[in-house]
C-alpha positions in Angstrom: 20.8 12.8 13.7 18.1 15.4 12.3 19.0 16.8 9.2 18.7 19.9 10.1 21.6 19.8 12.4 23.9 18.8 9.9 23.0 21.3 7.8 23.4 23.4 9.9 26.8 22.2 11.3 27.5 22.0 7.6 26.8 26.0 6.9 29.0 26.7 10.1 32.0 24.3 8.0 31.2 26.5 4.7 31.4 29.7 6.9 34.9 29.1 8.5 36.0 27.8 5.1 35.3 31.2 3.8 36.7 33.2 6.7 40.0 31.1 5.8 39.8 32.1 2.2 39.4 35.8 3.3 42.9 35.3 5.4 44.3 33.3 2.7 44.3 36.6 0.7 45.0 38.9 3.3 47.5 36.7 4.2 49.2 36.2 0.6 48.6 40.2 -0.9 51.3 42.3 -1.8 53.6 38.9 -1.9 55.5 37.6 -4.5 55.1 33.7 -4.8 56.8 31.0 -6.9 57.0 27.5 -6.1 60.1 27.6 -4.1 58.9 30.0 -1.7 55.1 29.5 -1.3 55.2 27.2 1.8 58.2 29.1 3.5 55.6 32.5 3.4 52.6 30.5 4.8 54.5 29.7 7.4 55.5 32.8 8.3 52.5 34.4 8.1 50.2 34.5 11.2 46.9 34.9 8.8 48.1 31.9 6.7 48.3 29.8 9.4 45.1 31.1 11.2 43.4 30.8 7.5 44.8 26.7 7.3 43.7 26.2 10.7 40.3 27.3 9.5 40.2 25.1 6.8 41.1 22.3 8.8 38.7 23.3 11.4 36.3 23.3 8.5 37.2 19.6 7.1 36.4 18.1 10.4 33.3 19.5 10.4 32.6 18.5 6.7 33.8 14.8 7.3 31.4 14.8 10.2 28.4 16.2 8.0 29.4 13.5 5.6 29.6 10.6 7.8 25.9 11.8 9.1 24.0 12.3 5.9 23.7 11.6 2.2 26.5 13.4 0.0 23.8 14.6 -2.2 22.2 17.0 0.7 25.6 18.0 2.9 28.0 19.0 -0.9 25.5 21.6 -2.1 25.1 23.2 1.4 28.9 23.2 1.9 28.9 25.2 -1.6 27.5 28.1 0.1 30.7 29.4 1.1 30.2 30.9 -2.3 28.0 32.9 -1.2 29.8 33.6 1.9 32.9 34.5 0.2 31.5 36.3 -2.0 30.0 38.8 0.9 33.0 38.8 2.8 34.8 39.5 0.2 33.2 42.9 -0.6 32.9 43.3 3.1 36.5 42.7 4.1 38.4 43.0 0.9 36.2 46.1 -0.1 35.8 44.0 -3.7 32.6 45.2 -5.7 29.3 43.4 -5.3 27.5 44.1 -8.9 24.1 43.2 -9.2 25.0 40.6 -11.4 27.0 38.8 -8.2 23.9 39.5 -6.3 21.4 37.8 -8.5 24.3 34.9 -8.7 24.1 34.2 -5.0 20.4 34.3 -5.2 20.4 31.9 -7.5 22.9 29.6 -5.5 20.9 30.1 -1.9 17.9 29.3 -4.3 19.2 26.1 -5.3 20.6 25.1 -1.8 17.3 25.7 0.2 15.6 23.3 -2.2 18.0 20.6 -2.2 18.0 20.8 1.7 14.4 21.2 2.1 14.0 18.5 -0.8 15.4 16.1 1.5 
């Protein structure tokens, strides 16, 4: 299969990942959590459970990637869900995006685009 599917497929896994982190802390604000009562609130938290479907969505995806092209080329495009979380984060969660965050994901797309066109 052309790389450049499965990066692409891969970006679309590191996207959903971070749409699951976003619900994980929706999901899990203003709780209190220990570990006798951390799986009894995901449960019964719609956004926790959409948020693990995500992730699971987002393994599948991953494994597929994985099974299709080196390790080496589909891990560091799967790490762009930092950036993605990082911009949904300040989008969804209102959380500050400070220039030093920006030039951080700059850096990171930097790194991913030449490992994928590197290829």
């Amino acid at each position: 299969m052309n790389i450049y599917i499965i990066i692409f497929i891969t970006l679309i896994a590191s996207l959903i990942v971070s749409a699951s982190q976003i619900l994980f802390k929706k999901g899990i604000s203003g709780k209190k959590l220990n570990p006798r009562n951390i799986i009894p609130t995901i449960l019964k938290s719609k956004v926790m459970l959409i948020g693990a479907l995500g992730y699971f969505i987002s393994l599948a995806i991953y494994l597929y990637a994985l099974r299709a092209a080196p390790l080496s080329v589909v891990y560091p495009v799967f790490a762009s869900s930092f950036i993605f979380v990082t911009i949904l984060s300040a989008v969804y969660l209102r959380e500050r995006l400070s220039k030093g965050r920006v030039f951080g994901i700059l850096l990171i797309f930097l790194g991913i685009l030449i490992i994928a066109i590197s290829y």
